[in-house]
C-alpha positions in Angstrom: -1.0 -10.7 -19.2 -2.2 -13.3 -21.0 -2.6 -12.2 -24.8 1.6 -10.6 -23.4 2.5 -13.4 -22.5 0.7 -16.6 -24.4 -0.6 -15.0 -27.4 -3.4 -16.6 -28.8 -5.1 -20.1 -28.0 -3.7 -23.1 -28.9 -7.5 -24.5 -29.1 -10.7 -22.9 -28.6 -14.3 -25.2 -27.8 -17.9 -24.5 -27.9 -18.6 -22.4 -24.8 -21.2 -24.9 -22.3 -22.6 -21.2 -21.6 -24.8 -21.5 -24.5 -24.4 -21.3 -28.5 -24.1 -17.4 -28.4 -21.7 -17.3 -26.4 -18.3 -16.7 -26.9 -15.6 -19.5 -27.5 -14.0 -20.6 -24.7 -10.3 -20.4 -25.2 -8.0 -22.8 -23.9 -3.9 -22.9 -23.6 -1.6 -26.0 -23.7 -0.3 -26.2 -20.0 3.0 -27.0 -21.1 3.2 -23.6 -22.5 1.5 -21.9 -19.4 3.9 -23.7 -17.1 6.9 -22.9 -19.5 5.8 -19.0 -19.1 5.6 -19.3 -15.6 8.5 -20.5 -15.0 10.4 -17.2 -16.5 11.6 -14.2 -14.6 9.8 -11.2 -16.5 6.7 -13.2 -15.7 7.1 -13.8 -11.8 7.9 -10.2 -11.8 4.7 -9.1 -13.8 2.5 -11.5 -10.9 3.7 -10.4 -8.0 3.4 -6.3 -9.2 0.1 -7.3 -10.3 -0.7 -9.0 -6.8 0.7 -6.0 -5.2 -1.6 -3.8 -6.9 -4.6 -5.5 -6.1 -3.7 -5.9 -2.7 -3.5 -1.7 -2.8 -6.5 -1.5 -4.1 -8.2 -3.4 -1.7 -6.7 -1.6 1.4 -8.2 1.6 0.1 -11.7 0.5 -0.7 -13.8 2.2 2.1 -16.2 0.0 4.7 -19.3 -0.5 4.1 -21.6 -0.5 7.1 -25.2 -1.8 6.6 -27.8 -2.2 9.3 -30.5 -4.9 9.2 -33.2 -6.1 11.4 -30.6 -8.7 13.2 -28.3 -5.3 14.2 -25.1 -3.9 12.0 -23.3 -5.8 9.9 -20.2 -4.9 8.0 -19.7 -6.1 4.6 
């Protein structure tokens, strides 16, 4: 959503990660909040909060026993 939304960086730094690490890439807030703030996006969120919620109700339980008794993760 964000390259849809935002397009490229206003300003990219040095990434702390390390020299061969990629830039790190870094929007002007006024822009993000100006986005934000727009229909098409709040729409976009909330389907792609829906989705993850979906996805998440459909991941099977995982049931592990250790030496302290089952645990479910």
């Amino acid at each position: 959503m964000i390259k849809q939304f935002l397009g490229g960086p206003d300003h990219t730094v040095p990434n702390p990660g390390g020299r061969n690490a990629p830039r790190v890439k870094l929007w002007l807030i006024t822009r993000v909040e100006d986005i934000e703030g727009t229909e098409v996006f709040q729409q976009r969120w909330w389907q792609a909060v829906d989705r993850r919620n979906a996805q998440q109700r459909q991941k099977p339980q995982d049931t592990t026993c250790t030496e302290a008794g089952a645990v479910r993760r």
